[in-house]
ZALUMPA-191399 format. One record per residue (C-alpha): x, y, z; residue in three letters; residue number from 1. Coordinates in nm, 2 decimals. Example, Ala and Ser with C-alpha at 12.3 -4.5 7.8 and 13.67 -1.06 7.14 Angstrom:
BEGIN
<pt><X>1.23</X><Y>-0.45</Y><Z>0.78</Z><res>ala</res><n>1</n></pt>
<pt><X>1.37</X><Y>-0.11</Y><Z>0.71</Z><res>ser</res><n>2</n></pt>
This chain:
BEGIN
<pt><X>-1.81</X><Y>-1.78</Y><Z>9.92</Z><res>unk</res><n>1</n></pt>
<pt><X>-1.90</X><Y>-2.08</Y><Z>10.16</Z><res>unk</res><n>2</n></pt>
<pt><X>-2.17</X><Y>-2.05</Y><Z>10.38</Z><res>unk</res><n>3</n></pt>
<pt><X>-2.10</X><Y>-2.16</Y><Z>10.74</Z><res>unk</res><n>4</n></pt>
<pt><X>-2.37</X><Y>-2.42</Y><Z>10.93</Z><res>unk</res><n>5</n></pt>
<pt><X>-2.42</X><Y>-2.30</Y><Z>11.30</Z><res>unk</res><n>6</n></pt>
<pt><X>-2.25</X><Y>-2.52</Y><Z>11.54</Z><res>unk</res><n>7</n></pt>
<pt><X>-2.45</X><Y>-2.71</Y><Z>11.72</Z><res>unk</res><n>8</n></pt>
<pt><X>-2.30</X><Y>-2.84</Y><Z>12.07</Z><res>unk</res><n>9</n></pt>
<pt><X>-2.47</X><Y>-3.16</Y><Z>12.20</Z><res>unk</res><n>10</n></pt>
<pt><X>-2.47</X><Y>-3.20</Y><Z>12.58</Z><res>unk</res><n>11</n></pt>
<pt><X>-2.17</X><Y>-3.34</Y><Z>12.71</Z><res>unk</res><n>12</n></pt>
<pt><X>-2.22</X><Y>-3.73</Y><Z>12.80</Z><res>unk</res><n>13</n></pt>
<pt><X>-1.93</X><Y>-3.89</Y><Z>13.04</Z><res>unk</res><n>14</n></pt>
<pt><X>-1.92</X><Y>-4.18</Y><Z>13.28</Z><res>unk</res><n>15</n></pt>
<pt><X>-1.68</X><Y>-4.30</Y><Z>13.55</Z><res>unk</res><n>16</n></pt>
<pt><X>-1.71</X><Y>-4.69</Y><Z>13.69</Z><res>unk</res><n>17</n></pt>
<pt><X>-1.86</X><Y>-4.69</Y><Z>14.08</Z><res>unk</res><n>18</n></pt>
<pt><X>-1.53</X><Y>-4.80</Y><Z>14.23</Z><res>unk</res><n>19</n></pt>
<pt><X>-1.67</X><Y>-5.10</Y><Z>14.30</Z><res>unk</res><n>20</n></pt>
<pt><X>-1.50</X><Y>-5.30</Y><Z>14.05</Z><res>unk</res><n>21</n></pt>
<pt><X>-1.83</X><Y>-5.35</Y><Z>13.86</Z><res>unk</res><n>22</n></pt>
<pt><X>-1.78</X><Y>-5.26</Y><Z>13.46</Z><res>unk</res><n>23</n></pt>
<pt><X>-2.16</X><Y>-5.24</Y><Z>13.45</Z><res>unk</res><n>24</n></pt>
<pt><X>-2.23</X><Y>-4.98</Y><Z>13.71</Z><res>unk</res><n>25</n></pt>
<pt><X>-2.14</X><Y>-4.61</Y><Z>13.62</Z><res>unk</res><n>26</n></pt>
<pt><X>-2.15</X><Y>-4.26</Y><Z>13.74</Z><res>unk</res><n>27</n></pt>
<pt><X>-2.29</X><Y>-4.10</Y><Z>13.43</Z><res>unk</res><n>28</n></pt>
<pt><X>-2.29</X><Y>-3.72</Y><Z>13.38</Z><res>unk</res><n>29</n></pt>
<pt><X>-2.47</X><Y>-3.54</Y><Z>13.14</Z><res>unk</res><n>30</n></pt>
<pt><X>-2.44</X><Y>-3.16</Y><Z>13.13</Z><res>unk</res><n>31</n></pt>
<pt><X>-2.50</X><Y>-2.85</Y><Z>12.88</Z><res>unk</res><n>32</n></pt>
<pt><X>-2.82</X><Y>-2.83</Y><Z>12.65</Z><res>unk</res><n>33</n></pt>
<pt><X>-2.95</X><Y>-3.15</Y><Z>12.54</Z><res>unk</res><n>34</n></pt>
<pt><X>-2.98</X><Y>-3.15</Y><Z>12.19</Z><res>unk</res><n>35</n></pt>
<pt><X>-3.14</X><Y>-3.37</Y><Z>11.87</Z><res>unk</res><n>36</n></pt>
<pt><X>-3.00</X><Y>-3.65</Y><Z>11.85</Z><res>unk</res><n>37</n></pt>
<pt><X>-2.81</X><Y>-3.66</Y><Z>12.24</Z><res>unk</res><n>38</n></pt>
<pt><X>-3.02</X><Y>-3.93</Y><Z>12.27</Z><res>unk</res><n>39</n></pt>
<pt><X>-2.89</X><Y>-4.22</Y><Z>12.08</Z><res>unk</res><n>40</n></pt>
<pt><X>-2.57</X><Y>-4.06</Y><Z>12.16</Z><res>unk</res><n>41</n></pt>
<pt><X>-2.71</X><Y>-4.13</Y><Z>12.51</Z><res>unk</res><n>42</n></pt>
<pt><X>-2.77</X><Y>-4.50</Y><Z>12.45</Z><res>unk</res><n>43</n></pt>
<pt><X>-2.44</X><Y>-4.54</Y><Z>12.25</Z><res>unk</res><n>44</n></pt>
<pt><X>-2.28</X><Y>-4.46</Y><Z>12.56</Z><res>unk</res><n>45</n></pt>
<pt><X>-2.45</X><Y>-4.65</Y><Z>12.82</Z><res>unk</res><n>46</n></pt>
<pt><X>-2.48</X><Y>-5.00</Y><Z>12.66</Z><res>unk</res><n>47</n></pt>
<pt><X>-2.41</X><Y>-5.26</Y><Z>12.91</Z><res>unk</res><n>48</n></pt>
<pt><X>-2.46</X><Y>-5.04</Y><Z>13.24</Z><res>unk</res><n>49</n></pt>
<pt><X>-2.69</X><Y>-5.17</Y><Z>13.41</Z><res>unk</res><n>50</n></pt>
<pt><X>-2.66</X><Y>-5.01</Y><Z>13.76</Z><res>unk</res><n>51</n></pt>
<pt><X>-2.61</X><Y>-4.63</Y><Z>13.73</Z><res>unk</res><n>52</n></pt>
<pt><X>-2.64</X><Y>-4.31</Y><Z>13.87</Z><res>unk</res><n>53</n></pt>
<pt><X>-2.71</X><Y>-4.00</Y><Z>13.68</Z><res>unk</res><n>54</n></pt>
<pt><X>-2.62</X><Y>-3.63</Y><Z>13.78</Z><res>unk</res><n>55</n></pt>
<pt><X>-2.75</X><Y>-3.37</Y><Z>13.56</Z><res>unk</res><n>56</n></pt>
<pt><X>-2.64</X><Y>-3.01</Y><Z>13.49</Z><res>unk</res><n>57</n></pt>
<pt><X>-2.82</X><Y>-2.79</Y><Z>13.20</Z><res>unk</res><n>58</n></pt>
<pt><X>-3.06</X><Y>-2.55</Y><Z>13.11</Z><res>unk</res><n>59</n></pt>
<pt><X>-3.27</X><Y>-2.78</Y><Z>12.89</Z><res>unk</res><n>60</n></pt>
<pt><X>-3.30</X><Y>-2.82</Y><Z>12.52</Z><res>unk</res><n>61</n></pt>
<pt><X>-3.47</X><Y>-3.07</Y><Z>12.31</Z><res>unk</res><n>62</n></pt>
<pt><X>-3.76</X><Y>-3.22</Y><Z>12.44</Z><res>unk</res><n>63</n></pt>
<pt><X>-3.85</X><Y>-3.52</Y><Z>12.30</Z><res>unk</res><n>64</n></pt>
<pt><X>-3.46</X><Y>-3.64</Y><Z>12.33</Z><res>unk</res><n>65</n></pt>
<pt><X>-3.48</X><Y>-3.55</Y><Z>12.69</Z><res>unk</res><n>66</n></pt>
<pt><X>-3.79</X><Y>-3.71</Y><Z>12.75</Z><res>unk</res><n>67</n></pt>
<pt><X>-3.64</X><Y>-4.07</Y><Z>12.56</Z><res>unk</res><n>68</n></pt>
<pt><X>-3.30</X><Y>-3.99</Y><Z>12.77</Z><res>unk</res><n>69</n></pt>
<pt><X>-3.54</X><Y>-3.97</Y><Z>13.09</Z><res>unk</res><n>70</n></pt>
<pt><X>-3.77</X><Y>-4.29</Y><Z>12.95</Z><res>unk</res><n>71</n></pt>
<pt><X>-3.46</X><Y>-4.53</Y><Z>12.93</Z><res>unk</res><n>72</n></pt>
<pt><X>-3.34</X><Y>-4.43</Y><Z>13.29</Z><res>unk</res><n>73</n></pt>
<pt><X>-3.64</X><Y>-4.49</Y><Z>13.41</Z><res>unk</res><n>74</n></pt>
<pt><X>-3.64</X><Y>-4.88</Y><Z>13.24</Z><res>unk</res><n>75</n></pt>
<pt><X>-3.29</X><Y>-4.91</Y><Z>13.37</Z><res>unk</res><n>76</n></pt>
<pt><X>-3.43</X><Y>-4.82</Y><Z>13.73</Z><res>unk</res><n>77</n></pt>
<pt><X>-3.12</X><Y>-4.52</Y><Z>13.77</Z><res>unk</res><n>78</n></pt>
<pt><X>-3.11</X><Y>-4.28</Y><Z>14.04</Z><res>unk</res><n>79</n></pt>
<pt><X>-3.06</X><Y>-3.93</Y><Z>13.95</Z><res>unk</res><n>80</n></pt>
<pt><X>-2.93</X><Y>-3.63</Y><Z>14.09</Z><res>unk</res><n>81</n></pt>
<pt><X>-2.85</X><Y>-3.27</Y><Z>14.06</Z><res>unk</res><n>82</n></pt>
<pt><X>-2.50</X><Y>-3.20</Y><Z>14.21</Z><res>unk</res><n>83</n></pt>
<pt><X>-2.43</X><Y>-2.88</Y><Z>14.46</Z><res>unk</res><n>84</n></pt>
<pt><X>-2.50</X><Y>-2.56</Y><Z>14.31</Z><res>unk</res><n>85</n></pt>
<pt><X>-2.65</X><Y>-2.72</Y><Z>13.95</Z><res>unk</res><n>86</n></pt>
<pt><X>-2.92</X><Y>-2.59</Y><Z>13.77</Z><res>unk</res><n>87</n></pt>
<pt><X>-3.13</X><Y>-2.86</Y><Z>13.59</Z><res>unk</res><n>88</n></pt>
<pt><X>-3.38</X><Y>-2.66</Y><Z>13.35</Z><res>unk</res><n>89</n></pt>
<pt><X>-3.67</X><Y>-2.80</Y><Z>13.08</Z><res>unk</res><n>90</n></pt>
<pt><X>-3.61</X><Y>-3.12</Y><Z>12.95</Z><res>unk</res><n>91</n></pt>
<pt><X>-3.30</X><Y>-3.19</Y><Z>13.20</Z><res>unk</res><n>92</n></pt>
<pt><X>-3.58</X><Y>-3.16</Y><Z>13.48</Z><res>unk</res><n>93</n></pt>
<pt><X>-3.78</X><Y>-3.42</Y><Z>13.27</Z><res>unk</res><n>94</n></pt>
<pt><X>-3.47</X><Y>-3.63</Y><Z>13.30</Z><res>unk</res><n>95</n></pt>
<pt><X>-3.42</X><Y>-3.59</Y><Z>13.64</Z><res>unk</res><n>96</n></pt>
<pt><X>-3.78</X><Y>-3.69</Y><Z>13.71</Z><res>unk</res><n>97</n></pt>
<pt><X>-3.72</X><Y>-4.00</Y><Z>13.60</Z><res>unk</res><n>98</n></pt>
<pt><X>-3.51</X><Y>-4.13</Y><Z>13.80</Z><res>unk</res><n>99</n></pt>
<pt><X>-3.58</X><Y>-4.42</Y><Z>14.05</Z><res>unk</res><n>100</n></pt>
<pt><X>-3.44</X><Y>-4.20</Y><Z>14.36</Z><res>unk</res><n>101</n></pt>
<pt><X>-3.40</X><Y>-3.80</Y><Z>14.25</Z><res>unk</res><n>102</n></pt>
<pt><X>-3.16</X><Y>-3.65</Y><Z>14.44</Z><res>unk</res><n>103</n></pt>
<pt><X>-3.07</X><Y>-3.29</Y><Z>14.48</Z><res>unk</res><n>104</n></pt>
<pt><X>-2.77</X><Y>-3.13</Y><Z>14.65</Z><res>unk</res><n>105</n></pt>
<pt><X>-2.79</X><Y>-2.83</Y><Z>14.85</Z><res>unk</res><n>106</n></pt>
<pt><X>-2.82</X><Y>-2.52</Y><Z>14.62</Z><res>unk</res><n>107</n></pt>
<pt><X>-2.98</X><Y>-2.65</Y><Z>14.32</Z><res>unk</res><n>108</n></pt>
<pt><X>-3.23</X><Y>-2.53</Y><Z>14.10</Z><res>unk</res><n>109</n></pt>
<pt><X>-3.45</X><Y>-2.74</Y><Z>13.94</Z><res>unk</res><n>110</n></pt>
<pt><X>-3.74</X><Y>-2.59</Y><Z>13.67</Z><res>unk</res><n>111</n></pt>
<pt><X>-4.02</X><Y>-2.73</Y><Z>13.46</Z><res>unk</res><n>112</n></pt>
<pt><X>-4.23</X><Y>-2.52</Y><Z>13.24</Z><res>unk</res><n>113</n></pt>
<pt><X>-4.49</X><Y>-2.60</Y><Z>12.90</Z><res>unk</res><n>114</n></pt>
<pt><X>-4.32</X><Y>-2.71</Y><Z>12.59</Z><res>unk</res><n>115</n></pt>
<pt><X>-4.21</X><Y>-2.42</Y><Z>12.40</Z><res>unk</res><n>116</n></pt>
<pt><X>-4.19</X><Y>-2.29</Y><Z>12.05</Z><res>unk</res><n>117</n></pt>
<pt><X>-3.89</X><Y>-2.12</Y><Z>12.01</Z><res>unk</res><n>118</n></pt>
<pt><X>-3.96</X><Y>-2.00</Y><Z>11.65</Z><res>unk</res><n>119</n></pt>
<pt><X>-4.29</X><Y>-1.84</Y><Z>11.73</Z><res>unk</res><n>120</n></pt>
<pt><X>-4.21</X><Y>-1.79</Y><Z>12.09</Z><res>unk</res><n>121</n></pt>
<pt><X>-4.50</X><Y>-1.94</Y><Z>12.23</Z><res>unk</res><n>122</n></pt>
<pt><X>-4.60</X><Y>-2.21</Y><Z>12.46</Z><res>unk</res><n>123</n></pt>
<pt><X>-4.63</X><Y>-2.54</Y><Z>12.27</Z><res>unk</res><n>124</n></pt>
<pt><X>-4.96</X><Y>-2.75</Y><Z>12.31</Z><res>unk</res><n>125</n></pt>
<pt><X>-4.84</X><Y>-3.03</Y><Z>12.14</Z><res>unk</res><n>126</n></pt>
<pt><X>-4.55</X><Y>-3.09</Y><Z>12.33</Z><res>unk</res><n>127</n></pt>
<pt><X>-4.71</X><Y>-2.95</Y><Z>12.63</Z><res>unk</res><n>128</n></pt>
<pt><X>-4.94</X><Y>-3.29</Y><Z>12.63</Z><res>unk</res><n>129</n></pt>
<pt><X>-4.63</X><Y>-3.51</Y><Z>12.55</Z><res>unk</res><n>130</n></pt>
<pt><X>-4.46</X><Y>-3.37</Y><Z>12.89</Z><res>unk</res><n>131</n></pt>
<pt><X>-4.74</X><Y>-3.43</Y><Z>13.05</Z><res>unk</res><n>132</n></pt>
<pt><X>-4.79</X><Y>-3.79</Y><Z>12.91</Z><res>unk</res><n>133</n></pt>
<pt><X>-4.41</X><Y>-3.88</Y><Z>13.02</Z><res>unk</res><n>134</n></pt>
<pt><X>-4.47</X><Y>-3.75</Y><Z>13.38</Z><res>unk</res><n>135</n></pt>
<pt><X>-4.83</X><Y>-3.95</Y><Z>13.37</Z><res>unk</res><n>136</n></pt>
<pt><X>-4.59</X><Y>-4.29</Y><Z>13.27</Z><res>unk</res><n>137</n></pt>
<pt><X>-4.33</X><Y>-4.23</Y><Z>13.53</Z><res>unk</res><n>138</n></pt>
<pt><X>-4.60</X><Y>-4.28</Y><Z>13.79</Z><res>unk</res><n>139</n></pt>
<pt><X>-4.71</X><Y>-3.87</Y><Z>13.88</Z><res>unk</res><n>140</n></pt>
<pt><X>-5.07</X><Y>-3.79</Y><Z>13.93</Z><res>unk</res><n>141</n></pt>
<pt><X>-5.29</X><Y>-3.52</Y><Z>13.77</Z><res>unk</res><n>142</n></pt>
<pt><X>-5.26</X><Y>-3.24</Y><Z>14.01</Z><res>unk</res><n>143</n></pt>
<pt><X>-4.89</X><Y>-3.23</Y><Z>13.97</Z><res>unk</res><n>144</n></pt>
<pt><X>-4.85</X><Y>-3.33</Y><Z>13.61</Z><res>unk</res><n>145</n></pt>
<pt><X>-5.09</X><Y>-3.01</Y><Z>13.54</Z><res>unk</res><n>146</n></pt>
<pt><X>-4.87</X><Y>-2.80</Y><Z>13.80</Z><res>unk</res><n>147</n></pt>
<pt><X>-4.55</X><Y>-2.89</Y><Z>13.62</Z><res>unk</res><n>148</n></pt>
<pt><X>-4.71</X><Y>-2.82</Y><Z>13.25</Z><res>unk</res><n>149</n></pt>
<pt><X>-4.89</X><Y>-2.55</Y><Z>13.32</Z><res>unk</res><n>150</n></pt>
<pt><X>-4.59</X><Y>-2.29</Y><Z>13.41</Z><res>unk</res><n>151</n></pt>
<pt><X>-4.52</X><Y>-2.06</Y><Z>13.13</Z><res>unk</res><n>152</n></pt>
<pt><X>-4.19</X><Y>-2.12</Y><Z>12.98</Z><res>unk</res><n>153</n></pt>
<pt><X>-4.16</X><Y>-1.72</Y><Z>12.99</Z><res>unk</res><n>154</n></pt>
<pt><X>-4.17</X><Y>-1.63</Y><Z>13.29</Z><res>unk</res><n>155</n></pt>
């Protein structure tokens, strides 16, 4: 008998050119859960933008891929946005926090909570600090790094 691995669905990574003419300027999307490893498939993708726009759509996933995804935006000095009637949860919200301009359309939900452990289904110190540290780098003070943290990721 074989045993069957889940299937794991990265988030989905496209890109359109501006319109301008411009091969290194892009409209990227990223939408669904972000996942291990979405973030080299992230980089893979965006070698040789250099001008770009981000719009984000998904309920999260892994953190520390997220928080690399948002860290390169941020270098790159990419706008971000969350389109008309998106939800951007978790570690899409640390992405979209990273933008240079953060845009969001009418209609849009966008959430941050503490790092969770989904195995023990608690909140995750750890990673908790490491959110917090991102936010910190990107140039957000105390009060609202320890706002953004300190909502429980179960309510």
């Amino acid at each position: 008998m074989l045993a069957s691995s889940p299937v794991v669905a990265a988030a989905d990574i496209s890109f359109e050119s501006c319109g301008d003419g411009d091969p290194t300027c892009a409209l990227i999307t990223v939408s669904g859960e972000i996942e291990p490893g979405d973030y080299a498939r992230f980089v893979e993708r965006v070698k040789g933008i250099r001008k770009a726009r981000v719009d984000l759509v998904g309920p999260g996933g892994a953190e520390k891929d997220g928080i690399n995804i948002g860290l390169l935006i941020h270098r790159n000095g990419w706008s971000t946005r969350v389109p008309q009637h998106g939800g951007c949860l978790s570690a899409c919200a640390m992405i979209w926090a990273a933008g240079k301009t953060m845009e969001q359309d009418t209609f849009t939900i966008i959430m941050f909570h503490a790092a969770y452990n989904s195995d023990f289904r608690v909140a995750d110190g750890t990673g908790s600090a490491e959110e917090g540290a991102y936010l910190y780098s990107l140039g957000y003070n105390f009060n609202y790094v320890a706002r953004v943290i300190g909502s429980d990721p179960l309510s």
